[in-house]
N, C-alpha and C positions, 0 to 999 in steps of 0.2 A: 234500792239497788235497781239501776238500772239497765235495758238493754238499747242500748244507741243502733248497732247494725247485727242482724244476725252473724253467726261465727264467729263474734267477739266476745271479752269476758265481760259481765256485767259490771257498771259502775256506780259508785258508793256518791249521791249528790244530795244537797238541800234541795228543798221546793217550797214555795208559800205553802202557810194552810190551809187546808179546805175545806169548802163550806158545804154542806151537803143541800142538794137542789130539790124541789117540790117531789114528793116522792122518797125520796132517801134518807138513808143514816149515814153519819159519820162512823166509824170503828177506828180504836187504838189496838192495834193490834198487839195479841199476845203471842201468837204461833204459828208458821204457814207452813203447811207441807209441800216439800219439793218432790214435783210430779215427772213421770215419765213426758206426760204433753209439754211441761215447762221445758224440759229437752228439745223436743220437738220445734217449740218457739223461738228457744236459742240457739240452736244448731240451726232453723231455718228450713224443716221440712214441713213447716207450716208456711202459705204463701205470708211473705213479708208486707205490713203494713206500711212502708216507709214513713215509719215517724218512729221515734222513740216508747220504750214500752215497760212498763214495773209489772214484769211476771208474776205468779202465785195465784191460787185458786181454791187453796186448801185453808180456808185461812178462818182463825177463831180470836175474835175477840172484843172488846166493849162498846157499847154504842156511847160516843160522848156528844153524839147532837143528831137531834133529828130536824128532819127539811120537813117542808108547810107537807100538810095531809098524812101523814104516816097513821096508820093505827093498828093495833097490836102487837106494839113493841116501845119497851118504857127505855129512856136512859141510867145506863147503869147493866141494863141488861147482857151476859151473855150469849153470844149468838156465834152463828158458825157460815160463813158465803162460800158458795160454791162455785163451780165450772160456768155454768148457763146462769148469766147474769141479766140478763135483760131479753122479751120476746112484746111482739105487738100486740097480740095477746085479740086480735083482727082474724087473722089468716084460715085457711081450711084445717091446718094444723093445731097450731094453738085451740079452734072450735073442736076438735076434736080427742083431748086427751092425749096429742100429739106434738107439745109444746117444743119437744127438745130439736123437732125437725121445721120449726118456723126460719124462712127463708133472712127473717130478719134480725134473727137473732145474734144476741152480740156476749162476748164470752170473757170473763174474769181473765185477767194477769195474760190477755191476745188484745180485741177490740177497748176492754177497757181495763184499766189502770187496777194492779192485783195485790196482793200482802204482800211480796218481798221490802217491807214499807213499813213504817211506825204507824202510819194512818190511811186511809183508804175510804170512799164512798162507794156504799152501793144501794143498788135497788130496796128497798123494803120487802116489796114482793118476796124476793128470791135470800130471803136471809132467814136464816131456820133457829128458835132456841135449841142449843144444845143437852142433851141427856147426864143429869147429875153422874156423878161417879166415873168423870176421864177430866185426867187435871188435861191444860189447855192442851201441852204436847202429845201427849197421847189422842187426844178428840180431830184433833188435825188429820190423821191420814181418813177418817170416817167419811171426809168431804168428797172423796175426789177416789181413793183406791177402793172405800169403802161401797162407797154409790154406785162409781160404774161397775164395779163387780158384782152387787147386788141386781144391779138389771143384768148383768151377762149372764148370770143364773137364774135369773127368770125366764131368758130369752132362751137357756136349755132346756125349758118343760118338765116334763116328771122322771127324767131323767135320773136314773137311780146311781150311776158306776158314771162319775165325771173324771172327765182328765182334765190338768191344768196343766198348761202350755207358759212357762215361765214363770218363778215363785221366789215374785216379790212383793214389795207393797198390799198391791190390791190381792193377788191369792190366799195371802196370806191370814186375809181377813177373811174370804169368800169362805176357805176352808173352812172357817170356823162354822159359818153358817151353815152350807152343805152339811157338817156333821150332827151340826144341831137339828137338823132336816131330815137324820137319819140317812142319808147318801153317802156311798162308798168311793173317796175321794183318790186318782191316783196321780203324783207328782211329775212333770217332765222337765228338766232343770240342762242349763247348758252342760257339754261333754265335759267331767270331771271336776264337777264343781259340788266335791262331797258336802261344803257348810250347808250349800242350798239342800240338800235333798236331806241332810241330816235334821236341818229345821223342818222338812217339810212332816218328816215321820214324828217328828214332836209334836205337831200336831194335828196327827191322827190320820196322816195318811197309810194307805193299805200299803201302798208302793212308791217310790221314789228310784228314777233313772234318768236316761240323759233323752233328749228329746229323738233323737234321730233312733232308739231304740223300739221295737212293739213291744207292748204292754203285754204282762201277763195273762189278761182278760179283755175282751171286748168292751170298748165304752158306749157307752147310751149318749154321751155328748161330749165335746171336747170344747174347753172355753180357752184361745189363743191372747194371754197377755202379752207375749212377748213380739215385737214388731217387725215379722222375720215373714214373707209370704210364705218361703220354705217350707212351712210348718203347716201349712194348710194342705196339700196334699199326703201329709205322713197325719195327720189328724185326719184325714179322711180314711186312708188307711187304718187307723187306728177304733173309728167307728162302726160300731155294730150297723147291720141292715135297719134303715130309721132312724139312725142317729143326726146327729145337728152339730154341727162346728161355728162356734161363736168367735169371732174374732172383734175382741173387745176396746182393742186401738185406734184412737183418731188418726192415726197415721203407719202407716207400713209398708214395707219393700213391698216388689213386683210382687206376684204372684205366679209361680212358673207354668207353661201347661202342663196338665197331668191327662191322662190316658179315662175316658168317659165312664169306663168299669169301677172307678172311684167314687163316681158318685151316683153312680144306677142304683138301685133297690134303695129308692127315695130320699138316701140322704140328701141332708140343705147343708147349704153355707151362708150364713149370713154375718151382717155387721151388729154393731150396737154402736148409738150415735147419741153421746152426750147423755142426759138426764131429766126427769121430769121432776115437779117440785113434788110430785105425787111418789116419784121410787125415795126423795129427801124423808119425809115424813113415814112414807112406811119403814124404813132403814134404820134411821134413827130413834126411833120407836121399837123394833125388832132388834137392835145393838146392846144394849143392857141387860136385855132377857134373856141371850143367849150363853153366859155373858162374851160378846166379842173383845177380845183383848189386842192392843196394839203394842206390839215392837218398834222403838223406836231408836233413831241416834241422832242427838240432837244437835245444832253448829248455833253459832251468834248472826245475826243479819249479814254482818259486815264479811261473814264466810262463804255465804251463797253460792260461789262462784267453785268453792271446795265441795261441797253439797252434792254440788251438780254433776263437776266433777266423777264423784265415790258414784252415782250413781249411775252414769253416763260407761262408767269399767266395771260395775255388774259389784262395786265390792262390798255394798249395803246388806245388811241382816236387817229385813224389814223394811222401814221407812223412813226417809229422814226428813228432819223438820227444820224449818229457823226457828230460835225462840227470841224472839224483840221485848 
């Protein structure tokens, strides 16, 4: 499934097969989860590569060839590719345990060619075996809602009283985490959108309301999924003295001025940008144990464009996936 120009729907094409290149595996893909970012790409608030593009980034499945050099990873194997596909592995960054900020980094289902696809090559490097016990659709949202969520919660510290700012996809895994962490989780979901906040109290949040509302209690951090600047001054507002507001989206509206009393007595605001292969393996490692469970609704490749769609009008319970 292609995407020819942004703002159009993606289209269904043949392409030769591919040979995977010194360095890489082939994958047959079994499941790709449809990501907020993959919005992003098809809507075009991501700068446009003018070439044509096979989105997805979420994406789990077999290796059927590997290119010259590969090692520690057999055909046959199931694996899982992520967001951050390819870095130079050179840079001040990459030398520094700061791979996801390498200036040359190039990104699954953007710069190159993603699961929305029966087949796919990627890097070796950047391809992770997946954790027994999540059949392929359910291991799908782990790549992409999973990961970045999992560093947006690290990037809130010891933060005990989190708020989540949109609860989808990825909060909805976070949460699980946070609870397992012992952290007192509260939900902020669009104005009157009971399913969202009645899931959210299913699982285990304290509180659940509409975002433009104050919380009950002070938060020690607020982690902003949802791609709204808006929301970053009422997350300010909503944090305690020290608090931290994570805004966890590659992409998001303006951000309005707010009044400097919002962020006096040391609150930050920061971003989170992409992934390390290091939060992949702590994650993924840490997802079974806890145990993380994923909600999912699942479409056929050839639906993608519905996908995107359900999730582009907020009307997903969870995550949704292709299964190929």
């Amino acid at each position: 499934m292609v995407l020819d120009v942004p703002g159009r729907p993606l289209r269904a094409v043949e392409r030769p097969e591919l040979s995977p290149g010194p360095g890489q595996v082939r994958v047959r893909v079994r499941a790709c989860g449809v990501c907020r970012t993959d919005l992003h790409v098809v809507d075009g608030e991501l700068p446009p590569l003018g070439r044509s593009v096979v989105p997805g980034h979420q994406i789990v499945g077999e290796i059927d060839a590997l290119g010259s050099g590969v090692q520690g990873l057999a055909l046959g194997q199931r694996i899982g590719v992520p967001w951050l596909g390819w870095t130079c592995g050179a840079c001040r960054f990459c030398r520094s345990d700061r791979e996801n900020l390498c200036p040359e980094a190039r990104f699954t289902g953007y710069q190159l060619d993603g699961g929305f696809s029966e087949r796919t090559v990627a890097d070796a490097r950047f391809c992770f075996p997946l954790p027994e016990g999540y059949a392929d659709a359910q291991a799908a949202p782990l790549l992409c809602a999973g990961l970045i969520g999992y560093r947006a919660l690290r990037m809130a510290g010891p933060a005990r009283t989190i708020g989540l700012y949109g609860f989808g996809a990825a909060a909805h895994i976070v949460i699980q985490v946070a609870r397992h962490q012992g952290r007192r989780v509260l939900a902020f979901t669009r104005t009157g959108d009971a399913q969202a906040q009645a899931f959210a109290l299913s699982l285990g949040a304290a509180w659940a309301g509409a975002s433009a509302e104050a919380p009950p209690e002070p938060l020690d951090a607020a982690i902003l999924f949802a791609p709204v600047g808006e929301l970053v001054p009422a997350a300010l507002r909503a944090v305690d003295r020290g608090g931290t507001v994570v805004c966890a989206g590659i992409h998001m509206s303006d951000v309005p001025s707010f009044p400097y009393r919002l962020l006096w007595e040391e609150r930050v605001v920061r971003s989170v940008a992409n992934l390390t292969r290091r939060d992949a393996e702590e994650f993924l490692a840490l997802a079974p144990r806890v145990p993380v469970r994923t909600e999912v609704e699942s479409f056929p490749l050839a639906s993608a464009n519905e996908a995107l769609d359900r999730l582009r009008s907020g009307a997903l319970r969870g995550a949704a996936v292709l299964v190929v």
